[in-house]
N, C-alpha and C positions, 0 to 999 in steps of 0.2 A: 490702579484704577483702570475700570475700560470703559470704554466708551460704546454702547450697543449698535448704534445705527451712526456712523462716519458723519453722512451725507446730511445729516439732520440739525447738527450743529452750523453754524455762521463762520465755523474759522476759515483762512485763508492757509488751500493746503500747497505744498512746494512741492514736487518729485526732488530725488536726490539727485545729486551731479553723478553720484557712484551706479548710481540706477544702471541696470544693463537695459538692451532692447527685447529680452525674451521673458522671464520671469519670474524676475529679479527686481521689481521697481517700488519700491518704497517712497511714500509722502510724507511730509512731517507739516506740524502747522505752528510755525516760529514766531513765540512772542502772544497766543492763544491763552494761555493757562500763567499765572506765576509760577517760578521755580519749577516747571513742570512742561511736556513735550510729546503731547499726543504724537502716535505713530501709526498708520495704516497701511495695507497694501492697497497698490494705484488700481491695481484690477479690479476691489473690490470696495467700492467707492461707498455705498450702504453697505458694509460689512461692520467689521467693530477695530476700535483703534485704539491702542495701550496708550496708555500714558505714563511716562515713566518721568518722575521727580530727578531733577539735576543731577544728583551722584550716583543713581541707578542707571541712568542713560550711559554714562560712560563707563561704570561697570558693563553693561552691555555690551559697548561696542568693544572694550577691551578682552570681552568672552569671544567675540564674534572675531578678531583681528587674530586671535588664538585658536580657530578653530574649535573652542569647545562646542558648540550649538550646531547641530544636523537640522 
């Protein structure tokens, strides 16, 4: 699912701890969605933001901790 416009929803969003200072900073909005974990970029705050269902998110990051994803 995405999310069109970030900034438009009520969630409360978090930067990551892993976040770097250049351009690299991801939000998440923890506890927003059931079984579910909208994801944005922090630069682009009305941009759009995935949402990824609990075993997709770790599929994710386990693609992401792999290098599979440029």
């Amino acid at each position: 699912m995405i999310i069109s416009n970030a900034s438009a929803t009520s969630y409360t969003w978090t930067k990551s701890s892993y976040s770097g200072g250049q351009s690299d900073c991801v939000e998440v909005a923890l506890g927003a969605l059931p079984a579910a974990l909208p994801v944005r970029d922090s630069k682009r705050t009305d941009g759009p933001a995935v949402v990824f269902g609990d075993s997709n998110w770790g599929l994710f990051i386990d693609a992401v901790k792999r290098g599979d994803l440029a």
